[in-house]
Structure formats: structure tokens, C-alpha cells
PyMOL commands that place a pseudoatom at each C-alpha (Angstrom):
pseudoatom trace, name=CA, resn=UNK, resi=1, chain=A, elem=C, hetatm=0, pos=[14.965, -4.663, 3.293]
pseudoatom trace, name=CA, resn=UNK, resi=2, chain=A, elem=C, hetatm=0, pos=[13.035, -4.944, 0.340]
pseudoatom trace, name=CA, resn=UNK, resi=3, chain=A, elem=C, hetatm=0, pos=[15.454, -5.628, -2.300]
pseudoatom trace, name=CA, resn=UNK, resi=4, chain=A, elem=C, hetatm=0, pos=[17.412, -8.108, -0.096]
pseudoatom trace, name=CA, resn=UNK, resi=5, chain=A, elem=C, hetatm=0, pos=[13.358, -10.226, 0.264]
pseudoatom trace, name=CA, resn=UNK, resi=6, chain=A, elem=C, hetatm=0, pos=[11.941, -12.451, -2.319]
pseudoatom trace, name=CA, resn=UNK, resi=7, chain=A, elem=C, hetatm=0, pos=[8.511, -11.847, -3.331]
pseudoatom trace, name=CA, resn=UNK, resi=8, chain=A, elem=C, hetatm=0, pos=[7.754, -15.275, -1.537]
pseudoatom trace, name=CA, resn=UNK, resi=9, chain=A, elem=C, hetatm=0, pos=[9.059, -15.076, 1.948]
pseudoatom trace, name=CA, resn=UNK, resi=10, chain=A, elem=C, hetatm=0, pos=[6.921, -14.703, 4.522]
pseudoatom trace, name=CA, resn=UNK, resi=11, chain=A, elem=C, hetatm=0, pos=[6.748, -13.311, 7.578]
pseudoatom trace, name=CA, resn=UNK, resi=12, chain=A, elem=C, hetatm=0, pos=[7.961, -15.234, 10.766]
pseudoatom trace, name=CA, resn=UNK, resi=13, chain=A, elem=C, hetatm=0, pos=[5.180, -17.153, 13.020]
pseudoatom trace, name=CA, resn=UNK, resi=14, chain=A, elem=C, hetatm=0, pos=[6.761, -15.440, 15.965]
pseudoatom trace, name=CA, resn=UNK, resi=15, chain=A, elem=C, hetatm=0, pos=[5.265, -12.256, 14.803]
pseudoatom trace, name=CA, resn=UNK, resi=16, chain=A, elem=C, hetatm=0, pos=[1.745, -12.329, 16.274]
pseudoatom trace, name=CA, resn=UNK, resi=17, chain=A, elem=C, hetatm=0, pos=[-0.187, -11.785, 13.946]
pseudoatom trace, name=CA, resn=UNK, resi=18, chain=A, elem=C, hetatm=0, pos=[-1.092, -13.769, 10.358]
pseudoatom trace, name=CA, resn=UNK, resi=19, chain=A, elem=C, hetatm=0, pos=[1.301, -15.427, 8.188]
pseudoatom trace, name=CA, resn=UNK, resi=20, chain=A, elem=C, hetatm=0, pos=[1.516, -13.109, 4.741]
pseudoatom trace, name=CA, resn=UNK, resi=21, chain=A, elem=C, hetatm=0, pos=[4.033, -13.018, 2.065]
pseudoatom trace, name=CA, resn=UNK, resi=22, chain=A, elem=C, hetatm=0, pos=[6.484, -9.879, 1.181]
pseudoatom trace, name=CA, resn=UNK, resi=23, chain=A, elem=C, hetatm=0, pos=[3.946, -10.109, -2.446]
pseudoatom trace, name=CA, resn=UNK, resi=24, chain=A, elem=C, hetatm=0, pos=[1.235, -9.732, -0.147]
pseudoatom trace, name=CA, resn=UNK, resi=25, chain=A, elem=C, hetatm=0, pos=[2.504, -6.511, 2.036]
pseudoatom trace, name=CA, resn=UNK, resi=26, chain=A, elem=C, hetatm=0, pos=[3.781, -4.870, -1.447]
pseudoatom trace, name=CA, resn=UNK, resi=27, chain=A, elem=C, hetatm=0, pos=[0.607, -4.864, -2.919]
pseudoatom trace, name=CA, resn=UNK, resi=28, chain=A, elem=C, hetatm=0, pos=[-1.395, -4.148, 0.589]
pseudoatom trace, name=CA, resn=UNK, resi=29, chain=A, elem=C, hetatm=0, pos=[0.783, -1.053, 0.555]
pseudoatom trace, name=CA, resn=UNK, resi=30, chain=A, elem=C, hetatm=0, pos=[0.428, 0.004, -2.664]
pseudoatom trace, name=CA, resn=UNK, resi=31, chain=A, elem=C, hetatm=0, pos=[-3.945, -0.041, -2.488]
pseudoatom trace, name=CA, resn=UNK, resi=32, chain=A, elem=C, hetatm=0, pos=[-3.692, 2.011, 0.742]
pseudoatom trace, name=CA, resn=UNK, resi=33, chain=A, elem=C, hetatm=0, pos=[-1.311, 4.764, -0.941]
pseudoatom trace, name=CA, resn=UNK, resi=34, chain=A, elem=C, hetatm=0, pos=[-3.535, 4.266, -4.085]
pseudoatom trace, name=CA, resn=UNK, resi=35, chain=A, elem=C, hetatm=0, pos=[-6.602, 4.934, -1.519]
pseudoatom trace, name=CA, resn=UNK, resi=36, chain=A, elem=C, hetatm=0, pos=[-4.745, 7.810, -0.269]
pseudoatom trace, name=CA, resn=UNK, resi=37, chain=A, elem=C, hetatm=0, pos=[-3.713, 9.497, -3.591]
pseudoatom trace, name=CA, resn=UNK, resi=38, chain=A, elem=C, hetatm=0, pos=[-7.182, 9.353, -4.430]
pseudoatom trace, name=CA, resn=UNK, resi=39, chain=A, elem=C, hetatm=0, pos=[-8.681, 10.797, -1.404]
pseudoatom trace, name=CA, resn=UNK, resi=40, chain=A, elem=C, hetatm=0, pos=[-6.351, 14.062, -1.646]
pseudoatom trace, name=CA, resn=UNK, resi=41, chain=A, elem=C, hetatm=0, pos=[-7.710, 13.761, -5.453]
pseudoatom trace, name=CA, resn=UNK, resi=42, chain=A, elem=C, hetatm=0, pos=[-10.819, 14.624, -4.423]
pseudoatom trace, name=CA, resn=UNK, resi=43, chain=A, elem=C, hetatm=0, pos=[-10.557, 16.917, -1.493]
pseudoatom trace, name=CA, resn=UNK, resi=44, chain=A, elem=C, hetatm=0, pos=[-8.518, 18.896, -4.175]
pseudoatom trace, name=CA, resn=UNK, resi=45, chain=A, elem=C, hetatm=0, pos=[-11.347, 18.917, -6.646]
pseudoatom trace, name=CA, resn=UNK, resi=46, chain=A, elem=C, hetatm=0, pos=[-13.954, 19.702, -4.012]
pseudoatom trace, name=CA, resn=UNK, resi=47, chain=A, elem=C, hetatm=0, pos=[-11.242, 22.753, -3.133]
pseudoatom trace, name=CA, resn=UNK, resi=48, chain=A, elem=C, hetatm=0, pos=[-10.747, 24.196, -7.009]
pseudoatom trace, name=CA, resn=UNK, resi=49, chain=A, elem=C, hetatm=0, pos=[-12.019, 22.200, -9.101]
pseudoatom trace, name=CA, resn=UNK, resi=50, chain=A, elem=C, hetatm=0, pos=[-9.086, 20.604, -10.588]
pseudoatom trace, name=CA, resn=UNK, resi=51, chain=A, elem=C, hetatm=0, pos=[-8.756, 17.197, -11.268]
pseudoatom trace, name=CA, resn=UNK, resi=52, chain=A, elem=C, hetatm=0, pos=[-5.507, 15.009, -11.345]
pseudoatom trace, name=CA, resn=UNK, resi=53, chain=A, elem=C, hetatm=0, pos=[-5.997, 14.685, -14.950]
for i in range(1, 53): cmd.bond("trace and resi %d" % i, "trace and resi %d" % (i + 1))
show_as sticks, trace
zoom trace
């Protein structure tokens, strides 16, 4: 779905909710994984010690 989507579509008015672009949900999605990532970061360095680094 992704690779068949421009960057500047957007998502239909039928949909219910608010009108964002395909750059929009890319980027949305990639702060919450980022958010997520870095909260398993932490629990891990609260657990051993390590860091990600």
C-alpha cells in the first residue's frame, strides 16, 4: 500500500476522522515506534544497566 501512495495523497473525507497526508501518517508512525524503542531503552537500562549504545 505504501509503495503504490505518493507522499501527498491524502486520506478520503469519507473516513471520519481528519484529513492527513500519507507524509503525515509515515512520520506519525515513525515518532511512536521511535517513542517505543526508547521506552524498552530504558526499562532495559533500569533492568542491567546497559544502554543501547
Amino acid at each position: 500500500m505504501v509503495a503504490a501512495a505518493s507522499l501527498d495523497d491524502v486520506t478520503p473525507e469519507s473516513s471520519g476522522g481528519p484529513i492527513v497526508s500519507m507524509r503525515w501518517i509515515l512520520s506519525h508512525l515513525l515518532g511512536e515506534v521511535a517513542r517505543h524503542a526508547g521506552h524498552a531503552d530504558i526499562l532495559r537500562e533500569l533492568i542491567d544497566g546497559e544502554t543501547g549504545r
